[in-house]
N, C-alpha and C positions, 0 to 999 in steps of 0.2 A: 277609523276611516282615513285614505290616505288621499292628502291633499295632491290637485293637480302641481305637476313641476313646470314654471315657465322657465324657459331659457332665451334669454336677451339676442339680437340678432351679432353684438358686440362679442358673446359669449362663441358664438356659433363660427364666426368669422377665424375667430381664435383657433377654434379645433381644427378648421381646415387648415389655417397657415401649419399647425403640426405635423401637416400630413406631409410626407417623405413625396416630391414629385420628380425627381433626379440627383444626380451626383455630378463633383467636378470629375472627368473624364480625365482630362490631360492640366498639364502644370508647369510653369517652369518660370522661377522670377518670384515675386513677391505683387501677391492681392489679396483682397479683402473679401468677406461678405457681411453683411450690414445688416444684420436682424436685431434689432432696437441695439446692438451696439456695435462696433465693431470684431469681427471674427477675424482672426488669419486662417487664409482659405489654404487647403491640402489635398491630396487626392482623395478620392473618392468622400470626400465633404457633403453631408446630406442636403440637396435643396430643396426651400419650400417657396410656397406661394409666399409674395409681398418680402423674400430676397431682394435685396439688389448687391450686385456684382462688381465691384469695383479694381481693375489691376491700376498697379502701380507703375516700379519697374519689370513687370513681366508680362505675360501672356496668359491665356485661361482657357479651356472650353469646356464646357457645362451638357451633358448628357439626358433628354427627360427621358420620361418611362416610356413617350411614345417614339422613340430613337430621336426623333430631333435634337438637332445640334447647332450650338452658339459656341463659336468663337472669339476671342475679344483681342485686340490688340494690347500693349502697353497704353495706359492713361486712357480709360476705357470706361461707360460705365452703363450699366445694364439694369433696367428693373423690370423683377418678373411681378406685373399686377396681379394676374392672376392664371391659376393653373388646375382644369379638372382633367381626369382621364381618367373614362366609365368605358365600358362596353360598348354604351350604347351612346351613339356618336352625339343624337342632340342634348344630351349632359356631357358631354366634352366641353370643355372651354381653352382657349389659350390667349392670354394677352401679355404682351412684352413691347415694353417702351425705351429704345435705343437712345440712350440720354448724353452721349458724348464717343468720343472717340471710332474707331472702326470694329464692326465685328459683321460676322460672315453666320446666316442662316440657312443651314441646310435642312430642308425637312423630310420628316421620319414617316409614320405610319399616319400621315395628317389627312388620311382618307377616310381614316378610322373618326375625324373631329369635323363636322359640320363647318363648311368654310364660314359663314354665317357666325358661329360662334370665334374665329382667328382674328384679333386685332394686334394688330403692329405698326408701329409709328413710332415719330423721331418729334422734337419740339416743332418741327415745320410742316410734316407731312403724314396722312397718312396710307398703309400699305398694305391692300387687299392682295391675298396670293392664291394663286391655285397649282398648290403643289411643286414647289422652284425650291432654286438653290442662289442666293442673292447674296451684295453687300450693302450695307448702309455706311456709311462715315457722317458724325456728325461736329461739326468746327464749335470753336468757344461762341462766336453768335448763334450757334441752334442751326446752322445752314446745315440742308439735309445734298447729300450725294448719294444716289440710288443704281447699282449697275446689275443687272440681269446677268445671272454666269451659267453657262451650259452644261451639258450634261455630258456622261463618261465619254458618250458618241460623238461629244463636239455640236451638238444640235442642240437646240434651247431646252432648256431643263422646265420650261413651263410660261406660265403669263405672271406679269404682277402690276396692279393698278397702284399708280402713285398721285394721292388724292390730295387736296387743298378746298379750301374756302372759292376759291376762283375756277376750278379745272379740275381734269384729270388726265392722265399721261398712261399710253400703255406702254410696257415694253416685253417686246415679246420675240427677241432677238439676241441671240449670243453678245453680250457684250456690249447692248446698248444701254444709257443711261442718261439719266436725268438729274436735275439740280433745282434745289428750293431754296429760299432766302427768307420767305416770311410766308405763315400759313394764311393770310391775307393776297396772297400770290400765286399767278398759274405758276405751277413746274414748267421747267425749263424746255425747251424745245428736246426729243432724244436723240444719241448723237451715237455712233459706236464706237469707241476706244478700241484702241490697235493693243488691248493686252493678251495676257496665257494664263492660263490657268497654273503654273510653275509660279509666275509674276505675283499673284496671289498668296497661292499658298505658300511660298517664301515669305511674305509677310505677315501671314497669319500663321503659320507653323509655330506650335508649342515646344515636341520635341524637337531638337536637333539632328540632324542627322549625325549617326556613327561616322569619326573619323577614320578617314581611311591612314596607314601607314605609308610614307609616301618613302621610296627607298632615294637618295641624291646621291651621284657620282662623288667621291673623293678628290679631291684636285689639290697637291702638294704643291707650292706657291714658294717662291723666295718672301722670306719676313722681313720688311724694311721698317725701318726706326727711321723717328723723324726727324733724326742727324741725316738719312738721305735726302732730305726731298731740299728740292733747290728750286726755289720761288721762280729764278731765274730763266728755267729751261722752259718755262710754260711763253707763249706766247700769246698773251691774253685778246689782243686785237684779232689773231687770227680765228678764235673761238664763236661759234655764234650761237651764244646762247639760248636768243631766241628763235633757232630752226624749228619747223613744223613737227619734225618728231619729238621734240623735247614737249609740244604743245598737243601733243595727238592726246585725245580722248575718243575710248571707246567703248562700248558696250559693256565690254566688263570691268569699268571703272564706276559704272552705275549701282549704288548699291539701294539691292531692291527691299534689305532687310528697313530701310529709313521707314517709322513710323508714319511720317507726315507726306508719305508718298500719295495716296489716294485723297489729303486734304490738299497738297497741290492740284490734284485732278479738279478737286473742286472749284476750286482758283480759276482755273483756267477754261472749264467750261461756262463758268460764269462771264467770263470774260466774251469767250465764242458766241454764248448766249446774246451779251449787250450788242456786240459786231454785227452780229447778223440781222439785228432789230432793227439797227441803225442803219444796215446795208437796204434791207427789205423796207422800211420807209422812204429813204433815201431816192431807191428806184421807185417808188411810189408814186411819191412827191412830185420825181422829175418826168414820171411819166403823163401824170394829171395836171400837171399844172406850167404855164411858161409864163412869160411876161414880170411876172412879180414872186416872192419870194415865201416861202413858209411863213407862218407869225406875220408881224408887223414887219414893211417893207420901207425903210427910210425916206424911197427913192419914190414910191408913187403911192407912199399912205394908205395902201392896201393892206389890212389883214387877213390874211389867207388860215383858213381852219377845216383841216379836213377831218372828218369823223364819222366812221363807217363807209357809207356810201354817199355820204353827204359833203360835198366842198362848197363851202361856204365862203363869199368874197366880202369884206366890209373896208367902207371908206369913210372916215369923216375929219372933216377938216373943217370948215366956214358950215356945210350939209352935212348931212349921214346918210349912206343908202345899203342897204345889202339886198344880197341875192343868194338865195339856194339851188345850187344845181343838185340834180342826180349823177354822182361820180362814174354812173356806166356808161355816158352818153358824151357825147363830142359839142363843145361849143367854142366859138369867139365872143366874149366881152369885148362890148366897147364902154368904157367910163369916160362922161363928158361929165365934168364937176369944178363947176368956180374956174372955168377959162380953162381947165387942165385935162388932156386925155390921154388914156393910157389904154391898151390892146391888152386882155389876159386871155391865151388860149388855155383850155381843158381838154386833154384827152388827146389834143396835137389840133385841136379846131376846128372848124365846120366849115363850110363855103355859107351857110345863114346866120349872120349877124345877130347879135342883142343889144342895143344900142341903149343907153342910160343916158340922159341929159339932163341934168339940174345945174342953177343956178338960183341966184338971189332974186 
């Protein structure tokens, strides 16, 4: 009599990670893959599921069975959670977790996988797709950079939702993009970057391109030894070293191979981000409120707290009074308090009065 075989779910997990889900495609440089230890990665290097990716000094891209393709920058690192590819699309699975540096996801036959089954995410965010061709960059804090890259025709290559604890952000625009800091935080406002698709894939390119032979005229020179040169003949005051063309920079002084190019991008939308939060309350502020000042006001003991649609006035000093207004609507405060009064208009003010008067 032959006893029933169990098999552990530990056992079963195992067999999957064995199974072949892609290859390294392209190579060039020096990385890793991390399957309980480290591998040096080469072409056509078998991948499985619960791989992670790791480049060093070089570049990678990784090929799955259903064409999708992952590129990686230098100092890069990629983990494949998990990977099915069936026939039958609701046994599909893909998830992949972009866990540092930049890499570029182009997808494949991802029609054939239940988007339902597709998770992708960075430490900050994560990243519903329907069908795109994207970037992520992720900095040493986990800050996520998300750009939408278009398709052969120059037209959006698809949608992709960039989700948080707080929000979600669509972008669905050649070249727009978004920024996360903490997955406790909405994504960034999206913004479109003035890049190319060259811009990119210069940066993400594994192979090189073939050098071209470049043919240079011959030019026969008189050979001077520096028994000629006579310190003398120069006129040094006459020279100005610092003239504009000596300082010209231009476009092609830009080198777009620099790894930390798209972590500048982040930088910097982060920055636009905070600007404009501050632009956009700023005018807020000074559109709802005059007389007294945001927060606590030195000058007339008012604290002012706007929140939502609610601005809220509080004053105490000797008394305490507050008032809630609705932020849609126009009014004049008048505050009479302990001998002292102060006019705050809302909204640019009313011609009917709210008069407060206390004392002792």
């Amino acid at each position: 009599m032959l006893l029933p075989q169990f098999v552990s779910s530990k056992t079963i997990k195992e067999r999957q990670s064995d199974v072949e889900i892609g290859g390294i495609s392209e190579l060039n440089g020096s990385a890793k893959i991390v399957r309980n230890e480290p591998l040096n990665a080469k072409l056509n290097f078998s991948i499985q599921s619960n791989d992670e990716a790791v480049t060093e000094n070089g570049r990678m891209s990784i090929t799955f069975l259903d064409d999708s393709k992952v590129s990686l920058t230098e100092h890069s690192q990629l983990t494949i959670d998990e990977y099915i590819y069936d026939p039958n699309p609701s046994k599909s699975k893909m998830a992949l977790t972009f866990g540092l540096g930049t890499a570029r996801f182009i997808t494949g036959n991802l029609n054939k996988i239940d988007k339902k089954n597709i998770s992708l995410k960075t430490p900050t965010a994560n990243i519903a797709i329907r069908g795109t061709d994207f970037t992520a960059t992720v900095d040493e804090l986990g800050r996520s950079l998300i750009i939408l890259l278009p398709d052969a025709s120059g037209l959006s290559s698809g949608e992709i939702e960039v989700v948080t604890a707080m929000g979600t952000v669509l972008l669905n625009k050649p070249y727009q993009a978004t920024t996360v800091s903490v997955f406790e935080s909405k994504p960034s406002k999206p913004v479109i970057l003035n890049l190319t698709l060259d811009i990119i894939d210069n940066m993400l390119i594994v192979t090189p391109p073939k050098k071209q032979k470049v043919i240079q005229e011959r030019v026969v020179t008189k050979k001077e030894t520096i028994l000629d040169f006579n310190g003398l003949d120069i006129d040094y005051l006459a020279e100005d070293f610092l003239k504009e063309d000596n300082l010209e920079f231009t476009e092609l002084d830009i080198n777009y191979l620099d790894v930390n190019f798209l972590e500048d991008l982040l930088n910097v939308i982060d920055a636009l981000a905070i600007l404009d939060e501050e632009d956009r309350l700023s005018q807020s502020i000074s559109n709802q409120v005059s007389g007294t000042l945001l927060g606590k006001d030195p000058d007339t003991q008012i604290t002012t707290i706007i929140s939502g649609n609610v601005v809220s006035l509080r004053r105490a000093v000797n008394e305490y009074l507050q008032v809630d207004l609705d932020g849609s609507e126009a009014y004049t405060v008048v505050f009479n308090q302990d001998g002292v009064s102060n006019i705050v208009k809302v909204n640019g003010g009313s011609s009917s009065y709210i008069t407060i008067t206390q004392s002792d």
